[in-house]
DOGU-374636 format. One record per residue (C-alpha): x negated, y, z; residue in one letter. Coordinates in steps of 0.5 Angstrom, whole numbers, plus 2048, in hexadecimal, padded with zeros to 3 digits. Example, Ala and Ser with C-alpha at 12.3 -4.5 7.8 and 13.67 -1.06 7.14 Angstrom:
<nodes>
NODE   x   y   z code
NODE 7E7 7F7 810    a
NODE 7E5 7FE 80E    s
</nodes>
This chain:
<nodes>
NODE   x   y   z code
NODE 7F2 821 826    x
NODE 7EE 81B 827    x
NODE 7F3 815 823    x
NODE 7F1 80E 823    x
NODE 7F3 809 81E    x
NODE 7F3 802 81F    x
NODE 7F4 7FE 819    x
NODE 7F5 7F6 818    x
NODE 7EF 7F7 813    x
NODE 7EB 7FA 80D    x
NODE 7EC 7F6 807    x
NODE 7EF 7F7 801    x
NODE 7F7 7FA 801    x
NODE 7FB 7FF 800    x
NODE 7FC 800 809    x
NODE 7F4 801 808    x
NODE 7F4 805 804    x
NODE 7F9 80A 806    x
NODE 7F5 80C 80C    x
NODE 7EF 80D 809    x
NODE 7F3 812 804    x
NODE 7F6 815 80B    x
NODE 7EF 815 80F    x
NODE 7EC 818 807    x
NODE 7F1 81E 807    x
NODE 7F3 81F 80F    x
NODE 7F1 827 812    x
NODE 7EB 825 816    x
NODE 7EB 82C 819    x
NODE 7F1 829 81D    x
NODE 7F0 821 81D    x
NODE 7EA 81D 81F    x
NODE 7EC 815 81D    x
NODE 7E9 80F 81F    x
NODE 7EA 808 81C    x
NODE 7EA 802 81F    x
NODE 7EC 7FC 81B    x
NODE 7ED 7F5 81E    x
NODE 7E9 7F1 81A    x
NODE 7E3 7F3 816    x
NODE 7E1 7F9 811    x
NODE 7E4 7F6 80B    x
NODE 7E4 7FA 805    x
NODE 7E6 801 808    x
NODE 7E2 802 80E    x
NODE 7DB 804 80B    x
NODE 7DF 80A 806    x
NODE 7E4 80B 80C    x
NODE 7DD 80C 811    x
NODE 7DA 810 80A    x
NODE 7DF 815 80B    x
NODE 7DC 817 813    x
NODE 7E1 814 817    x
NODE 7DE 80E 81C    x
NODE 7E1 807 81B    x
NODE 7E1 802 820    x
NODE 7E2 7F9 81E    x
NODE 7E5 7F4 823    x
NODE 7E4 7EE 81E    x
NODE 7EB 7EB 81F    x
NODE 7EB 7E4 81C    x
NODE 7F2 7E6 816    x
NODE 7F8 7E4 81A    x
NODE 7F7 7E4 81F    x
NODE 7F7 7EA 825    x
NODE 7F4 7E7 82C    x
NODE 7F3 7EA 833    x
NODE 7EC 7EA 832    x
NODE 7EC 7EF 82C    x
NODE 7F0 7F3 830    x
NODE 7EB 7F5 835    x
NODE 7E6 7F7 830    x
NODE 7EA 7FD 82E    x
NODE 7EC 7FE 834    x
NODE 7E6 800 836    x
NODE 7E4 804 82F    x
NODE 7EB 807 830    x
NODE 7E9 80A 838    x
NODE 7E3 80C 835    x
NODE 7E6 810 830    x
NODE 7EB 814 834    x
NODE 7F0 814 82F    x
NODE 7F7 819 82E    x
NODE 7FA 814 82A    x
NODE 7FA 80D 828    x
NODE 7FC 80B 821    x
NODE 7FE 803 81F    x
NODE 7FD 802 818    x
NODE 800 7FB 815    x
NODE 804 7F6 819    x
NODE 7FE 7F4 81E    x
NODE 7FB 7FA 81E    x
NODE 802 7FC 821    x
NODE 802 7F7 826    x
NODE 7FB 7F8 829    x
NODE 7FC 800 82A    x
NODE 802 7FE 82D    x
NODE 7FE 7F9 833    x
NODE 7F8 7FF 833    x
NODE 7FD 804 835    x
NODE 7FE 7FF 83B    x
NODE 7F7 800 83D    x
NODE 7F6 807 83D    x
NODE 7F6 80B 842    x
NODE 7FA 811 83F    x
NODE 800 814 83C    x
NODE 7FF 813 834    x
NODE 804 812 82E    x
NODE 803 80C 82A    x
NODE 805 80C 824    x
NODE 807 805 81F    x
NODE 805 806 818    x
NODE 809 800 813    x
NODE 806 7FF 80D    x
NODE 80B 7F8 80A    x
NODE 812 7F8 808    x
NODE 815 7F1 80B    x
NODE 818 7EE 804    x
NODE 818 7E7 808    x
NODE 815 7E5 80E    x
NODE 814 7DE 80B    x
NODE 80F 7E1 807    x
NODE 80B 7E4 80C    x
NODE 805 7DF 80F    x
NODE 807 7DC 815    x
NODE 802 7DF 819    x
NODE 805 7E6 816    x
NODE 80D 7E4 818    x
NODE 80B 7E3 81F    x
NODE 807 7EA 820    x
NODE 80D 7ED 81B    x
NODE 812 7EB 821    x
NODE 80E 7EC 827    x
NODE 80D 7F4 824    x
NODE 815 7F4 824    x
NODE 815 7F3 82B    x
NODE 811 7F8 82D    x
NODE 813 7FD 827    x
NODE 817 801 82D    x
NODE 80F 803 830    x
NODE 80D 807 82B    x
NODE 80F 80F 82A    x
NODE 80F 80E 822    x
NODE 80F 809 81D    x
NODE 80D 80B 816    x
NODE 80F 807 811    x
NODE 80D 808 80A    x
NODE 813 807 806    x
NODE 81B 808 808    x
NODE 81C 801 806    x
NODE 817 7FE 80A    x
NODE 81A 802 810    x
NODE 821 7FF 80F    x
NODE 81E 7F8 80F    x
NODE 819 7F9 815    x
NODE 81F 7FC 81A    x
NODE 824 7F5 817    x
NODE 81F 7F1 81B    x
NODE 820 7F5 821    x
NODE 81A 7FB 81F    x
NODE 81D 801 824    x
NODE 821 806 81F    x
NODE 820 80B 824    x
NODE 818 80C 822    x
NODE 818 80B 81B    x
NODE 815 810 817    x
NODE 813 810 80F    x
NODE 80D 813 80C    x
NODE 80D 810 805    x
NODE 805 80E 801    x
NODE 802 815 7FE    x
NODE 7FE 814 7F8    x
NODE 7F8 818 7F6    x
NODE 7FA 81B 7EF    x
NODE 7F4 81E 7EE    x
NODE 7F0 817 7EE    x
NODE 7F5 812 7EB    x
NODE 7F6 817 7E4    x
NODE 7F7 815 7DC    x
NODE 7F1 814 7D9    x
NODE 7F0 812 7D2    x
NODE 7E9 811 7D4    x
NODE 7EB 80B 7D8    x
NODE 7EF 808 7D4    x
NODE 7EA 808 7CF    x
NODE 7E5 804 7D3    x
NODE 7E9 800 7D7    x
NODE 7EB 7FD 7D0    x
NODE 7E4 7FD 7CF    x
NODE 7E2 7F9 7D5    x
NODE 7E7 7F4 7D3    x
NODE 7E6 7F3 7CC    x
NODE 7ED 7F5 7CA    x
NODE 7EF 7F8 7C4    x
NODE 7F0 800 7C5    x
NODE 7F8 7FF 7C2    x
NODE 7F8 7FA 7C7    x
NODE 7FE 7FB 7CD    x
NODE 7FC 7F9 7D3    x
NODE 801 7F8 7D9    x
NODE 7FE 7F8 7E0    x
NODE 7FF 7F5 7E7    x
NODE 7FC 7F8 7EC    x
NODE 7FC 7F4 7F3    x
NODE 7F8 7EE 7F7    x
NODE 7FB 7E7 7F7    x
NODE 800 7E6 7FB    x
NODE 807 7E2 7FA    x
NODE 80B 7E9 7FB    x
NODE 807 7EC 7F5    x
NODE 80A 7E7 7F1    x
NODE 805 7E6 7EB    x
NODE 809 7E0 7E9    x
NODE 80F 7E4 7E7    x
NODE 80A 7E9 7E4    x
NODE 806 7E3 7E0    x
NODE 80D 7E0 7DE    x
NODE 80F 7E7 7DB    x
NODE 809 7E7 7D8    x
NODE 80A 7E1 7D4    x
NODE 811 7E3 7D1    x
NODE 80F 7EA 7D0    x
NODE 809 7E7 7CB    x
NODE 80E 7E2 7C7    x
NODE 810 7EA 7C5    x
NODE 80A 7ED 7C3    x
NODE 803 7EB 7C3    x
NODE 7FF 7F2 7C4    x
NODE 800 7F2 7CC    x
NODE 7FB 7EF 7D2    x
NODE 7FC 7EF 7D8    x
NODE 7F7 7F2 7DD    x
NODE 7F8 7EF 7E5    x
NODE 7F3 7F3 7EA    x
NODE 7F3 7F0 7F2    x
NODE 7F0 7EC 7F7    x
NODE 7F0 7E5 7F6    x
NODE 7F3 7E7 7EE    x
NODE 7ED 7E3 7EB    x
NODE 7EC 7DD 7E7    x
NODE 7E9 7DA 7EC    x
NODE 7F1 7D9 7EF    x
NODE 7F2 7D3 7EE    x
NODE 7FA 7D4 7EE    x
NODE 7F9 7DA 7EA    x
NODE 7F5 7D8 7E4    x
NODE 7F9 7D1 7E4    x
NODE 800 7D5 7E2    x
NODE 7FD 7D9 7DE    x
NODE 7F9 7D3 7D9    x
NODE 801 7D0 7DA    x
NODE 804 7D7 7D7    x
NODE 7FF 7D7 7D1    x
NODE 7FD 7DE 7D4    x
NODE 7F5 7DD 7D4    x
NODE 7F3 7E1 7CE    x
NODE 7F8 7E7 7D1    x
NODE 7F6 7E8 7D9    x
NODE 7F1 7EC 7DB    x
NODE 7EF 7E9 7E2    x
NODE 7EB 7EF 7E6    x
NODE 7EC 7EC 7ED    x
NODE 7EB 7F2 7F1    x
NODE 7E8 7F9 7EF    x
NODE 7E6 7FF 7F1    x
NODE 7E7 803 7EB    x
NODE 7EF 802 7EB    x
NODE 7F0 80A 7EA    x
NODE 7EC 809 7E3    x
NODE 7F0 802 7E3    x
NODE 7F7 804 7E4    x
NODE 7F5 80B 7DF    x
NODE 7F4 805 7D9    x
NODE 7FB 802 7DA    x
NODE 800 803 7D5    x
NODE 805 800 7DA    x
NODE 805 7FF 7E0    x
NODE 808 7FA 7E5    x
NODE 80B 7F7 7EC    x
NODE 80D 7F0 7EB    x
NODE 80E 7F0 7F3    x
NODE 813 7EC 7F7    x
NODE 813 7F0 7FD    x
NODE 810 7F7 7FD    x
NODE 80F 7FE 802    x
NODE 80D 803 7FE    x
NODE 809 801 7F9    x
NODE 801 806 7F9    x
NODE 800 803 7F2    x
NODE 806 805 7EF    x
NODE 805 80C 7F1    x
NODE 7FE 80D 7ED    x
NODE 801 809 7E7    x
NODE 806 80F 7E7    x
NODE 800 814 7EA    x
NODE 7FC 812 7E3    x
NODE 802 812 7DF    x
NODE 803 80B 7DD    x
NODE 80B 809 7DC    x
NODE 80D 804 7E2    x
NODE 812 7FF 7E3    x
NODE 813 7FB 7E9    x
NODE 817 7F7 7ED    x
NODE 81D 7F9 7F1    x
NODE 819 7F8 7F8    x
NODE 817 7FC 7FD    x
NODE 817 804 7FB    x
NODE 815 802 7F4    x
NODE 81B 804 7F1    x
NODE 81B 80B 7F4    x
NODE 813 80C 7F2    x
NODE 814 80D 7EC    x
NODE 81B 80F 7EB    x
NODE 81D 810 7E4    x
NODE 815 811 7E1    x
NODE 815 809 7E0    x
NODE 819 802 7E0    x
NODE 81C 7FF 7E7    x
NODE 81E 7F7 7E6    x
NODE 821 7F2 7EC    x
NODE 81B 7ED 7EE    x
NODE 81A 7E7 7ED    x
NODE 81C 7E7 7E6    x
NODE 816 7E6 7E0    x
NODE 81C 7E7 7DA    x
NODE 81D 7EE 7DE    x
NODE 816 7F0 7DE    x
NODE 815 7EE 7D7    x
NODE 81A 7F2 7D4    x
NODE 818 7F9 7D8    x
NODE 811 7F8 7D5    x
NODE 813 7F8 7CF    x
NODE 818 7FD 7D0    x
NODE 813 801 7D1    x
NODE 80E 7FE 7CB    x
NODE 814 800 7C6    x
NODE 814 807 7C9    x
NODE 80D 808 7C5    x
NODE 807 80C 7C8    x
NODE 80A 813 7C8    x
NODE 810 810 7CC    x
NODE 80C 80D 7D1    x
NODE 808 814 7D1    x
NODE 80E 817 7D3    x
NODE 810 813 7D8    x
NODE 809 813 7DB    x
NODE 80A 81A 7DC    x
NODE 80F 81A 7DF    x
NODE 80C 814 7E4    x
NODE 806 81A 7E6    x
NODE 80B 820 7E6    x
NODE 80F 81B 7EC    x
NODE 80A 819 7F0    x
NODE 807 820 7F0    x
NODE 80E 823 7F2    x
NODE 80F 81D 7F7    x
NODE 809 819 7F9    x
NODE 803 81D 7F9    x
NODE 7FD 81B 7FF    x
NODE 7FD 822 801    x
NODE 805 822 803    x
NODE 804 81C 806    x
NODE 7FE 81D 80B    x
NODE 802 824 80D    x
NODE 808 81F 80F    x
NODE 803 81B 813    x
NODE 7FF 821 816    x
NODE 806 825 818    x
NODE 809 81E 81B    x
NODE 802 81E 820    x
NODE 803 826 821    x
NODE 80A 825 823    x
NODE 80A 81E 828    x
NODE 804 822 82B    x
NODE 807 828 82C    x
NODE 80C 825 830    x
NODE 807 820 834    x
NODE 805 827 836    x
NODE 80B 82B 837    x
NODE 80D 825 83D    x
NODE 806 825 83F    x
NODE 807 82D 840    x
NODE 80E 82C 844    x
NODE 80B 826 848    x
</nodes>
């Protein structure tokens, strides 16, 4: 069954990843994928071509999908053959539904919606626009998987076709993202930290729906309480070298307790080191980072976005967003519970990601949706 994926880009993000975790583990006895990302090769490109699957750019300007991008793919597509096509992001969605216009065949697409709408506002014009015409055209494909139930429901408020939803939630690979004293040790090592020195990481790029200010703001009270905490932020564009971002933390008094890493390929070593980790987010789908925290037993708290709450169940701490006094009291909460009790809520962090949300799992749900939709593609092509 040749697949191919056609992906807004490459770079560095949960969506992004969360395919090549699929392309990593699906049964390629029965499945012959092929990635066509609209933009460049980004971050993942070359690890996605590592593992023997072809992958094919456009090099759409971000933002914006045009005509002319659309005949590119339309040729690689016809060349292909494909038995399916799978959309991956909102102008993946877009352009695999205008293909499907161009090919002279019967085949299945599939949408594929990685973003949970807290706000339209928050979104780039360019984005809202694209957002809304992929509304309009959400009757056209045969499924659209989201990836979290909240996301589904804010998608189908704004005119998203309920009658194709379908929910596959993130998987998480428990055998990469494990405790590791190891990592801890050298992680503090790294930093030039203190080894008895808590550390409470955010992992996420720098985007406004992150919320790195409420995040920071926590930071600063939780410091007037107890002084052997630092902070590590891990992400795209989360660097000194973001003026915005240095700027409130010189403002907060935190530059001696953050640790700025800006975007990092070690992040199962990284996320193994945290005593704590954290979502500060706004808005939310189904947070990967959240997932490997409890995968590597690290305690969570999280704001009450998207499927964050449902993630980490009773393993961790849930607090509404956009409220720094919230944050700061469910760290320490969990500081005040001592290592052992953190311990003991890690593992049961690791033990519901595995029951719950393992890789292996998901990628089945996938591979069963592919089978299903095909066998009824065939069935109707036999009657006919």
């Amino acid at each position: 069954m040749k697949i191919v994926y056609i992906i807004t880009g490459l770079s560095t993000g949960g969506a992004e990843v969360m395919l090549y975790k699929l392309l990593s583990k699906i049964n390629r006895q029965r499945f012959s994928p092929v990635v066509v990302s609209l933009m460049d090769r980004g971050t993942w490109g070359d690890r996605i071509a590592n593992l023997g699957i072809p992958v094919y750019t456009i090099g759409m300007k971000p933002g914006a999908l045009k005509l002319t991008n659309i005949w590119p793919i339309i040729h690689i597509v016809r060349q292909l053959k494909p038995d399916l096509i799978q959309g991956w992001m909102y102008h993946g969605n877009l352009a695999a539904q205008f293909l499907r216009f161009f090919i002279f065949r019967q085949i299945p697409v599939f949408w594929n919606v990685r973003h949970s709408l807290h706000s339209l506002e928050l979104e780039k014009p360019r984005t809202t626009i694209i957002i809304k015409q992929c509304a309009i055209f959400s009757h056209l494909p045969t499924k659209i998987i989201y990836n979290s139930q909240n996301s589904s429901k804010q998608h189908e408020k704004i005119g998203y076709c309920l009658e194709k939803t379908c929910v596959i939630p993130n998987g998480f690979e428990t055998e990469k993202f494990t405790p590791s004293t190891q990592a801890r040790l050298s992680v503090r090592s790294e930093l030039n930290t203190p080894e008895n020195a808590l550390l409470i990481g955010l992992i996420g790029r720098y985007h406004p729906i992150k919320d790195h200010f409420n995040f920071l703001q926590a930071a600063a009270l939780l410091l007037k309480t107890y002084s052997n905490v630092e902070f590590v932020l891990v992400g795209n564009k989360v660097d000194w070298e973001n003026q915005i971002l240095s700027e409130l933390i010189h403002e907060l008094g935190l530059v001696k307790h953050i640790h700025l890493l800006g975007e990092r390929h070690d992040i199962p070593r990284l996320t193994a080191a945290l005593d704590i980790a954290s979502s500060s987010s706004s808005g939310e789908g189904f947070p990967n980072v959240i997932g490997e925290a409890m995968s590597c037993g690290v305690p969570c708290v999280v704001t009450d976005v998207g499927d964050s709450g449902w993630i980490i169940g009773d393993t961790g701490k849930v607090i509404p967003p956009k409220n720094p006094e919230a944050l700061a009291n469910a760290w320490q909460a969990l500081i005040d519970i001592g290592k052992e009790g953190r311990e003991m809520l890690g593992k049961a962090a690791r033990a519901r990601v595995i029951e719950c949300f393992s890789l292996d799992s998901i990628v089945a749900e996938y591979e069963a949706l592919y089978d299903n939709i095909l066998a009824q593609k065939n069935t109707r092509t036999h009657i006919l």
